[in-house]
ROSE-4610 file (N, C-alpha, C; in Angstrom, 1 decimal, always signed):
// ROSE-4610
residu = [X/X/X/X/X/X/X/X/X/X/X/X/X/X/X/X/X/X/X/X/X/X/X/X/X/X/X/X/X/X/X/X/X/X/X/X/X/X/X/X/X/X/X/X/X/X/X/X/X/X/X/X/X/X/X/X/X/X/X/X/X/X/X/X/X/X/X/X/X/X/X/X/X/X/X/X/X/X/X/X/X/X/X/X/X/X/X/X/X/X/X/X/X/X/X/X/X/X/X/X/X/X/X/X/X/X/X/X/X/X/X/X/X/X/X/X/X/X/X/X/X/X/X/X/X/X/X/X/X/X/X/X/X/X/X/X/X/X/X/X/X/X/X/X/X/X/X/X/X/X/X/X/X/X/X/X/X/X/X/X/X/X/X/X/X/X/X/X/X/X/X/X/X/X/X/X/X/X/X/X/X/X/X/X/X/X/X/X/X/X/X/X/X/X/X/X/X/X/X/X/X/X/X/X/X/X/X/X/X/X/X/X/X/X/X/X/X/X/X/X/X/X/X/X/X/X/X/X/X/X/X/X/X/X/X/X/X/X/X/X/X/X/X/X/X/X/X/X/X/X/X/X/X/X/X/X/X/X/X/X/X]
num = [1/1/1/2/2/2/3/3/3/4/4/4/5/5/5/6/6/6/7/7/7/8/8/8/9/9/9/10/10/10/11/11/11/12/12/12/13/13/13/14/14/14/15/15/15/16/16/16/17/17/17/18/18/18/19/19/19/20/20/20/21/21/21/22/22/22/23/23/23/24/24/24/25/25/25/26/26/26/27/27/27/28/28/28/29/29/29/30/30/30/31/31/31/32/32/32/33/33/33/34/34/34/35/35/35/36/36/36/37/37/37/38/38/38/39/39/39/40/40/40/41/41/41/42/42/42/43/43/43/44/44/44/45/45/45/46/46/46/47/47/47/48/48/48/49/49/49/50/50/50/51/51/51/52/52/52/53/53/53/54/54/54/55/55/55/56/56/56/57/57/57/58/58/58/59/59/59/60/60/60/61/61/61/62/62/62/63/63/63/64/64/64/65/65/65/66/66/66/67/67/67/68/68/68/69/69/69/70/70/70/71/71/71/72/72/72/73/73/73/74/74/74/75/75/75/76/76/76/77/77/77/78/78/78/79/79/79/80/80/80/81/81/81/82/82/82/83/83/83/84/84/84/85/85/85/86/86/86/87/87/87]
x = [-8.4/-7.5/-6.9/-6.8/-6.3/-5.0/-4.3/-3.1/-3.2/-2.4/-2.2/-1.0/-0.5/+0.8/+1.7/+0.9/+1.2/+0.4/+0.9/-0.1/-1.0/-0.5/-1.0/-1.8/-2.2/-2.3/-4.0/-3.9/-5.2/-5.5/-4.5/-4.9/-5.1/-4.5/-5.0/-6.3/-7.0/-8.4/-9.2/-9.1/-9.7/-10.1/-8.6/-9.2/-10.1/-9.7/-10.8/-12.1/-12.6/-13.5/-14.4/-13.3/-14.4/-13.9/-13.8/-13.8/-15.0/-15.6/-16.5/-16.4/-18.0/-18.1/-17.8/-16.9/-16.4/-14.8/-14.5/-13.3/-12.0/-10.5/-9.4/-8.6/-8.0/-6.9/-5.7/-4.6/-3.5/-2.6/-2.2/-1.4/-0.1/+0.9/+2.5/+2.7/+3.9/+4.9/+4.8/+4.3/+4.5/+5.7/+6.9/+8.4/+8.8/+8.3/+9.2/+8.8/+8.1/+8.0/+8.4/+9.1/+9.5/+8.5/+7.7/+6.6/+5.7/+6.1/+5.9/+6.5/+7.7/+8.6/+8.6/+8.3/+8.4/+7.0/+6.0/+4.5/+4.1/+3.9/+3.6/+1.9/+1.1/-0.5/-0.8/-0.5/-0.9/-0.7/-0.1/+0.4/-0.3/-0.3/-1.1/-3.0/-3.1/-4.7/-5.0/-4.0/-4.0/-4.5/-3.5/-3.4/-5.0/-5.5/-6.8/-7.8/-8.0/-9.1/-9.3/-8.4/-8.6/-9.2/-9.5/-9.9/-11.2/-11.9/-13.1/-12.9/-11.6/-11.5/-10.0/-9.4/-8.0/-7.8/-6.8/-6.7/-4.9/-4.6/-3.3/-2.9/-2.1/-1.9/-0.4/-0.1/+1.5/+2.8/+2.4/+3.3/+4.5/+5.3/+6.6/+6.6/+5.6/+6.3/+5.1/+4.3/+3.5/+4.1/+5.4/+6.1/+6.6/+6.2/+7.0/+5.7/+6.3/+5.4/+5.2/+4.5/+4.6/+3.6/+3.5/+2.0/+1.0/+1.6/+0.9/+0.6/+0.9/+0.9/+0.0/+0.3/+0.0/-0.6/-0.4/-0.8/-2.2/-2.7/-3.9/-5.0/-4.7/-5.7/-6.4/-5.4/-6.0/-7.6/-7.3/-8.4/-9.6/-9.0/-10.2/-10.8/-12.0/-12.5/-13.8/-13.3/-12.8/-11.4/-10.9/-9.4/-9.6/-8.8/-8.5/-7.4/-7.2/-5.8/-6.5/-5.3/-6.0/-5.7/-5.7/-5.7/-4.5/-3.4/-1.8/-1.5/-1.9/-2.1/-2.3/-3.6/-4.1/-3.8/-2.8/-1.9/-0.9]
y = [-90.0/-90.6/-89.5/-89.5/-88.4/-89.1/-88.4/-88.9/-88.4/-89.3/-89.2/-88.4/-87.9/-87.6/-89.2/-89.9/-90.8/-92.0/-92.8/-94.1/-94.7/-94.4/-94.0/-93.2/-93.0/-91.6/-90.7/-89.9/-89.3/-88.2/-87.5/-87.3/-88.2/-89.3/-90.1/-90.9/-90.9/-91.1/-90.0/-89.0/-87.8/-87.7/-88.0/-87.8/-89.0/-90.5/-91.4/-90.8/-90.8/-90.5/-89.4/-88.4/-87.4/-87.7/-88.9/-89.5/-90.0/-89.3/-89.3/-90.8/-91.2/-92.8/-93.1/-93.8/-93.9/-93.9/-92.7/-92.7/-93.5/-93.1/-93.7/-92.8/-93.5/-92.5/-93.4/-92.5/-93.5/-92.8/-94.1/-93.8/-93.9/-93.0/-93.5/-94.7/-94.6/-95.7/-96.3/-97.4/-98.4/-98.9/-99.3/-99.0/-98.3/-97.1/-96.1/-96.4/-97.4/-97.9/-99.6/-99.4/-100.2/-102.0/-101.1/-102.4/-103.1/-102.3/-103.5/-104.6/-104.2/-105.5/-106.4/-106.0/-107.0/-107.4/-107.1/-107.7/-107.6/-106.6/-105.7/-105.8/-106.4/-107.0/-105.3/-104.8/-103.1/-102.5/-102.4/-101.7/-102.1/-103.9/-104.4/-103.6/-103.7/-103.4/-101.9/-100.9/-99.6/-99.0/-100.0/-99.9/-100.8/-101.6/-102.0/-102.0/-101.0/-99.9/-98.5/-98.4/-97.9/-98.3/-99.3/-100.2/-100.6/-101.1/-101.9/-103.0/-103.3/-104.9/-104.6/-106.0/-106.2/-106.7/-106.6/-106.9/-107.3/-108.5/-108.4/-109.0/-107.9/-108.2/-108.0/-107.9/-107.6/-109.1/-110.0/-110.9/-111.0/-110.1/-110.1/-110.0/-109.4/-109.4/-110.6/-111.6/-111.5/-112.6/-113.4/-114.1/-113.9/-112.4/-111.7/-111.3/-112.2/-112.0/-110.6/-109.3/-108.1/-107.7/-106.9/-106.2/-105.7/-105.1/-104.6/-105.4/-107.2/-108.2/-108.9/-109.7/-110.9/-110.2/-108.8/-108.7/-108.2/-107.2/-107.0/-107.8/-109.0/-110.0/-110.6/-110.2/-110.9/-109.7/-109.0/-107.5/-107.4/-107.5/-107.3/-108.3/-108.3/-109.0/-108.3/-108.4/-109.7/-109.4/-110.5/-110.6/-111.1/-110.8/-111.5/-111.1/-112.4/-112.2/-111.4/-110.6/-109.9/-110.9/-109.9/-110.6/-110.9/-110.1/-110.9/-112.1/-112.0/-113.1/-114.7/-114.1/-116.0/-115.9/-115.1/-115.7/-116.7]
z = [-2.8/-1.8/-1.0/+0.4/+1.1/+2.0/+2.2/+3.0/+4.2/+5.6/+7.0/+6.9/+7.8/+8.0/+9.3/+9.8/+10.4/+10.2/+10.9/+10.6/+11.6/+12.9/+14.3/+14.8/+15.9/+16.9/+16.4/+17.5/+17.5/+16.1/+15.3/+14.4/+13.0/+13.2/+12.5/+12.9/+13.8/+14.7/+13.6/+13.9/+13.4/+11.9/+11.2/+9.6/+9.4/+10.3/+9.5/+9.7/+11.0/+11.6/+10.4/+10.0/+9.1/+7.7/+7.4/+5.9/+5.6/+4.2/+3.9/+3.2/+3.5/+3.0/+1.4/+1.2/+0.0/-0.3/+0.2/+0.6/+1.0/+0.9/+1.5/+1.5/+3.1/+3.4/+3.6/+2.8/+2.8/+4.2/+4.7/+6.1/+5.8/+6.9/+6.2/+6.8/+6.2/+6.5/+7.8/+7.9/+9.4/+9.8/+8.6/+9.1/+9.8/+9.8/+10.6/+12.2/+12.7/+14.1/+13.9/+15.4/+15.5/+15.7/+16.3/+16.8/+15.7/+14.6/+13.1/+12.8/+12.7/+12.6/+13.4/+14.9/+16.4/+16.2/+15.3/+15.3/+16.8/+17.2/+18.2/+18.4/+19.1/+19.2/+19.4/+20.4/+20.4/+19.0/+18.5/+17.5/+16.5/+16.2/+15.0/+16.0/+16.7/+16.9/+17.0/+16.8/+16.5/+15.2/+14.4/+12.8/+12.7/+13.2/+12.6/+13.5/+14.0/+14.4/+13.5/+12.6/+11.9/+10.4/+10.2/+9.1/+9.1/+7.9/+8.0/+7.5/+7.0/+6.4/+6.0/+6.0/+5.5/+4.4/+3.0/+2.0/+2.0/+1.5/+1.7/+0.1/-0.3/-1.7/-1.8/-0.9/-1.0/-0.5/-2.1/-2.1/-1.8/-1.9/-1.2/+0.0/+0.5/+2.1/+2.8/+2.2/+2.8/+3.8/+3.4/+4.1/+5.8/+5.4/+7.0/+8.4/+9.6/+10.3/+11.2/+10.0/+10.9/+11.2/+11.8/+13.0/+11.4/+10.2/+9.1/+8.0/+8.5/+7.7/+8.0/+9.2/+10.3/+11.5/+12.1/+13.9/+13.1/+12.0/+11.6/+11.5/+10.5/+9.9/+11.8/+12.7/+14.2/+14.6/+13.9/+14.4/+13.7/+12.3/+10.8/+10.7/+10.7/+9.7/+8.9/+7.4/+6.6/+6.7/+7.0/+6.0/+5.0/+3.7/+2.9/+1.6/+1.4/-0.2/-1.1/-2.1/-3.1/-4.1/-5.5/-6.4/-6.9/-6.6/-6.8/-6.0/-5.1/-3.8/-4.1/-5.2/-5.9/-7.2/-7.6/-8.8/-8.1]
């Protein structure tokens, strides 16, 4: 697993881009922008252009309509629940 320094932007373009097949790259925090919480259609289609599929396993928040919740699953496909999801 390799880490972003951002979750955004052209150098995050770059590391996926030269991520070897198999691979994951963990991005930061989408909190730290604003246009997550406002479920921001730009912002959700930034974050999943970077993706090949969506997994949403995060029951607590899954209630909350944000761009890293709800604006992605509009971009990816597959979407789908994980395994805490269908407990």
């Amino acid at each position: 697993v390799e880490r972003a320094e951002d979750c955004i932007g052209a150098e995050v373009e770059k590391q996926v881009a030269s991520l070897p097949e198999g691979r994951v790259l963990l991005l930061e925090n989408v909190r730290f922008y604003k246009e997550e919480e406002k479920n921001d259609p730009e912002f959700a289609k930034k974050l999943a252009s970077l993706a090949d599929l969506y997994v949403n396993d995060a029951f607590g928040t899954a209630h909350r309509a944000h761009a890293s919740t709800e604006g992605v699953a509009k971009f990816l496909k597959p979407s789908v629940a994980g395994f805490l999801m269908q407990k």
